[in-house]
C-alpha positions in Angstrom: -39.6 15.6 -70.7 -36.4 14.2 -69.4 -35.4 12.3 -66.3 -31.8 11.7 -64.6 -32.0 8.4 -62.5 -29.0 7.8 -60.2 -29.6 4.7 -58.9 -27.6 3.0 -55.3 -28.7 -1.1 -54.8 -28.7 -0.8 -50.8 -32.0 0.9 -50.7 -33.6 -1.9 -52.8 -36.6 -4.0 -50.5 -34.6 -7.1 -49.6 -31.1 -6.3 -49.4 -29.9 -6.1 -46.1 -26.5 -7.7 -46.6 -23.4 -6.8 -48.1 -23.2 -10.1 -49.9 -26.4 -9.1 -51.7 -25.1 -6.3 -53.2 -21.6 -7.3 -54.4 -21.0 -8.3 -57.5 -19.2 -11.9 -57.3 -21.0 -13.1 -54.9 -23.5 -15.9 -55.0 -26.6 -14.0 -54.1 -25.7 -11.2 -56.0 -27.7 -12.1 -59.2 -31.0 -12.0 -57.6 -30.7 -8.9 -55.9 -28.9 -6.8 -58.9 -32.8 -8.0 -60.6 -34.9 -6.6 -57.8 -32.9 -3.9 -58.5 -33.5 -3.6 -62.2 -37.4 -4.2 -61.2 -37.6 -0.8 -59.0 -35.3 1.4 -61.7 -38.0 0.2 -64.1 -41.0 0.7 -62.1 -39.8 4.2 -61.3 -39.3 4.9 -65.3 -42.8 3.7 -65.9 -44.0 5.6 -63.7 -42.7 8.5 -65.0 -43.7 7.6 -68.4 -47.3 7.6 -67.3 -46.9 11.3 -66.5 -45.7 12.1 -69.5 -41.8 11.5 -69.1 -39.8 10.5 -72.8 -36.7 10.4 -72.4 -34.0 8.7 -69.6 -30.6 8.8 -68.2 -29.6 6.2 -65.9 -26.7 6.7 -63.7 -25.6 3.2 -61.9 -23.8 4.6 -59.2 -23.2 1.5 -57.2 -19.6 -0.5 -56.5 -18.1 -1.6 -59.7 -21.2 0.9 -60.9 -22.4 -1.9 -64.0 -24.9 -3.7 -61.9 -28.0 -3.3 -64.6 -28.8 -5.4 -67.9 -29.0 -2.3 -70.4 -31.2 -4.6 -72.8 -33.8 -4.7 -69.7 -34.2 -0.8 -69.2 -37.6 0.3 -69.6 -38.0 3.3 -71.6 -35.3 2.8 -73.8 -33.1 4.5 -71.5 -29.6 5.4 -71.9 -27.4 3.3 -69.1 -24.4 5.2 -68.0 -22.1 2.4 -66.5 -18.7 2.0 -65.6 -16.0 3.4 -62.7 -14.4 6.7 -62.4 -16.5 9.1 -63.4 -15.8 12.9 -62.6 -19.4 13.5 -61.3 -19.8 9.9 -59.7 -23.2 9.5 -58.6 -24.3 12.6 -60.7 -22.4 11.8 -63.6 -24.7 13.0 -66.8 -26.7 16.0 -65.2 -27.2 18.8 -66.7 -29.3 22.0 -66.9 -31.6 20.4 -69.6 -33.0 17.6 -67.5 -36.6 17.9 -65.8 -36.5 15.9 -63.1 -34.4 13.9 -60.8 -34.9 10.6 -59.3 -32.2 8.6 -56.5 -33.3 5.0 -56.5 -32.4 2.4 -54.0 -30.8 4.9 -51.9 -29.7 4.6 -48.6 -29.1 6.6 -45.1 -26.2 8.4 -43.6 -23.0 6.7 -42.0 -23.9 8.9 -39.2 -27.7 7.5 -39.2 -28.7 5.1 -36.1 -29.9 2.4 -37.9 -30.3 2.9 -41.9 -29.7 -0.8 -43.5 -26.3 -0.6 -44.8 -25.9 3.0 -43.9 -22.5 4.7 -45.1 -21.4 8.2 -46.7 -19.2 7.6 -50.0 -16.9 5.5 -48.6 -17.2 3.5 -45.4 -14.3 2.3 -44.9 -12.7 6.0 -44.6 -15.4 8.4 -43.9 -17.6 8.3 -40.6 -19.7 11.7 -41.0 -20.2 14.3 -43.1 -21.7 18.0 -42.9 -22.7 20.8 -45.0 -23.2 24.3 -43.5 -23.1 22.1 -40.1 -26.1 19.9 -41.0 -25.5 16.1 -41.6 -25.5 15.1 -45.0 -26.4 12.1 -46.6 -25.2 10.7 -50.1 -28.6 12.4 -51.2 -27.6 15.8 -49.8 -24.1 16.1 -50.8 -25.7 14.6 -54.6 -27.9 17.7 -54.5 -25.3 20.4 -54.9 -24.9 19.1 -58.5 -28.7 19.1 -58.8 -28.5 22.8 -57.4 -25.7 24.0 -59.9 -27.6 23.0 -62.3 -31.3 24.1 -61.2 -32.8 20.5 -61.6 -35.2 19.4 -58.6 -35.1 16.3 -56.8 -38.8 14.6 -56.8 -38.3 11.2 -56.1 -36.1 9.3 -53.4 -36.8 5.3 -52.7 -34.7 3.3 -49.8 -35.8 3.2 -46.1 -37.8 5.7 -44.1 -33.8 7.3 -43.0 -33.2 8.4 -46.3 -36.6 9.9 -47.2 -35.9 12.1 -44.0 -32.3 12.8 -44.5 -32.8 13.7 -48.4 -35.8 16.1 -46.9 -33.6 18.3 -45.1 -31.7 19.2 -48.9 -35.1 18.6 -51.1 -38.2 18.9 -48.5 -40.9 18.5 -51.2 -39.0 15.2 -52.5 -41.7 12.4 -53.1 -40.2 9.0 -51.3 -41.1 5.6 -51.6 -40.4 3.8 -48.4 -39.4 0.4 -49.2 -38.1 -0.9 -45.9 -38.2 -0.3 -42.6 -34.7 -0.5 -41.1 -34.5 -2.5 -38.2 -30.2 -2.3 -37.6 -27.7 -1.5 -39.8 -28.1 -5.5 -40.9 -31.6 -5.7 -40.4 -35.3 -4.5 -42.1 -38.5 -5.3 -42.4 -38.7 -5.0 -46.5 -42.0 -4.7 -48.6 -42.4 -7.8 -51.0 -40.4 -6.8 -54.0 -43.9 -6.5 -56.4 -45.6 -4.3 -54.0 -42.4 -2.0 -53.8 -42.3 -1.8 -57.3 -46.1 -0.5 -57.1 -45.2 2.2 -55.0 -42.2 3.3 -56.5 -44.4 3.3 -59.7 -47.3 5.1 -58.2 -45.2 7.5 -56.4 -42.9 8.5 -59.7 -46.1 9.4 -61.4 -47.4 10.9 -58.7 -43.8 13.7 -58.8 -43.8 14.1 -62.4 -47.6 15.1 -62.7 -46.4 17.9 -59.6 -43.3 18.4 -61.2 -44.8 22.4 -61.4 -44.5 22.7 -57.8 -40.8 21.6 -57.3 -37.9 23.7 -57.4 -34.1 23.0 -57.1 -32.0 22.2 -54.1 -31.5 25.2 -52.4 -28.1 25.1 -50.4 -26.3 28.5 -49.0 -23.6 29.3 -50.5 -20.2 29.4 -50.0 -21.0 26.2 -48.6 -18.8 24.2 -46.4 -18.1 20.2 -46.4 -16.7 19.0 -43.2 -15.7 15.1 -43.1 -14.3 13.1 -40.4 -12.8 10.5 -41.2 -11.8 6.9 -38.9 -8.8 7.9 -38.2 -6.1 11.1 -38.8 -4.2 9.0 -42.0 -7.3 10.0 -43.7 -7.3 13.8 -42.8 -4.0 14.2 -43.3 -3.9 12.8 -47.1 -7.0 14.9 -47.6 -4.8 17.9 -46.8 -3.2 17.0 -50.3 -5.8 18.4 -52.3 -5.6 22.1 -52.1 -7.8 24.1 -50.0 -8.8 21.8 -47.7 -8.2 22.5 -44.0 -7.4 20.0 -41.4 -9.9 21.1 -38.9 -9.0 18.5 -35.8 -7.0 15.0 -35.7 -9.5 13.3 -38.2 -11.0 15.5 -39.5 -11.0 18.2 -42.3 -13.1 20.9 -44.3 -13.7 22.2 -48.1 -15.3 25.7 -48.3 -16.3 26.9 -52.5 -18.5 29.8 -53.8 -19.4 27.2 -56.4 -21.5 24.0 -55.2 -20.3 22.4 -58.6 -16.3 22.5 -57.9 -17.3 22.1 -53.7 -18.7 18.3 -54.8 -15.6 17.4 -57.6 -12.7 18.8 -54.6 -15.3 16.6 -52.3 -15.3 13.3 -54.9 -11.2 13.4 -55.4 -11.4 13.4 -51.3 -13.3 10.2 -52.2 -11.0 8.5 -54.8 -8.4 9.5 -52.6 -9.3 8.1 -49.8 -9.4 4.6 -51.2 -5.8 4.2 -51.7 -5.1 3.8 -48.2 -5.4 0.0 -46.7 -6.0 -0.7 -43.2 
């Protein structure tokens, strides 16, 4: 049985701060290990249930935030910047199971701890088929393409209901309570990685009662962005319509291609300075 793990570091009990989460700076170390400890706990967990085999996906910043010698399971660690696929870099049709670890609300949420969509610096909402989407949803129109279901989401109780709306059966470990955008009431980091642990086992031993993303299709990405630079360098990438003075919209048949036109709208955006 095989699982992708795509795993964020915002979502992780305890971080609460950009600091925490950026590699260079001093409290970084610490954090990138309760980090490791939950992508860990989640494998175990799986491997309880009967799981063998692992992909994990680090899918946050600089996107090597993980000791590959510390991966439980012997997992493969796929590491590194500019990937096609970006946070779903790997998938395909012959995994089991997917998990999003240490994942994180919506830029549009009220008050998800360190709550942004892709970029946050550019982007300040995003839809599909008119319904806001977090990193999670827009994530699952690679799961969809390639019929894999989401079971397991861990982060604050924002992105267990967001990643709901795309994947309603999804099991989530709440970790955190968000109090602002700066602020939470975390679990201690041992009894996180229990839960995660309990609840992975708990998806793959219902992993018969899951079924892919289901998203309509065509399907429709709307973004707007901070300000109309944005949508107007968006317009370079064909097919995509300015729709108002900051913001724009991709329309596909195929949810594969809508999310790569939606990630060079992403790499794009990040060559503007403000």
């Amino acid at each position: 049985m095989k699982i992708y793990i795509s795993s964020d570091m915002e979502g992780t009990a305890g971080v609460v701060d950009w600091n925490q989460c950026v590699a260079g700076n001093a409290d970084y170390p610490y954090y990138r290990g309760l980090l490791q400890n939950e992508i860990n706990a989640s494998i175990e967990g799986a491997m309880a249930a009967g799981a063998t085999e692992f992909l994990l996906n680090d899918s946050h910043s600089a996107m090597q935030n993980l000791y590959p010698d510390r991966l439980a399971g012997n997992a493969r660690y796929l590491s590194g910047k500019h990937k096609p696929l970006y946070m779903m870099q790997g998938l395909d049709s012959s995994y089991d199971a997917i998990f999003f670890i240490s994942y994180h609300g919506s830029m549009s949420s009220e008050s998800s701890v360190l709550s942004h969509t892709y970029n946050p610096r550019a982007i300040s909402e995003i839809k599909i088929n008119g319904h806001i989407a977090s990193e999670a949803g827009l994530n699952c129109l690679v799961a969809q393409h390639y019929g894999v279901p989401v079971v397991l989401v861990s982060g604050d109780e924002t992105t267990e209901i967001e990643t709901q709306v795309w994947s309603p059966d999804v099991r989530a470990a709440v970790v955190k309570k968000s109090v602002s955008r700066f602020a939470a009431d975390n679990m201690h980091p041992t009894e996180a990685c229990e839960l995660i642990k309990a609840k992975a086992e708990e998806a793959i031993k219902s992993l018969a009662s899951f079924k892919a993303p289901k998203i309509e299709l065509p399907a429709t990405i709307e973004i707007t962005f901070h300000n109309g630079d944005f949508a107007e360098q968006a317009t370079w990438i064909p097919g995509t319509v300015r729709t108002g003075a900051k913001t724009v919209s991709l329309t596909d048949n195929d949810g594969l291609n809508l999310f790569r036109r939606f990630i060079a709208t992403v790499y794009l955006s990040r060559t503007i300075v403000e």
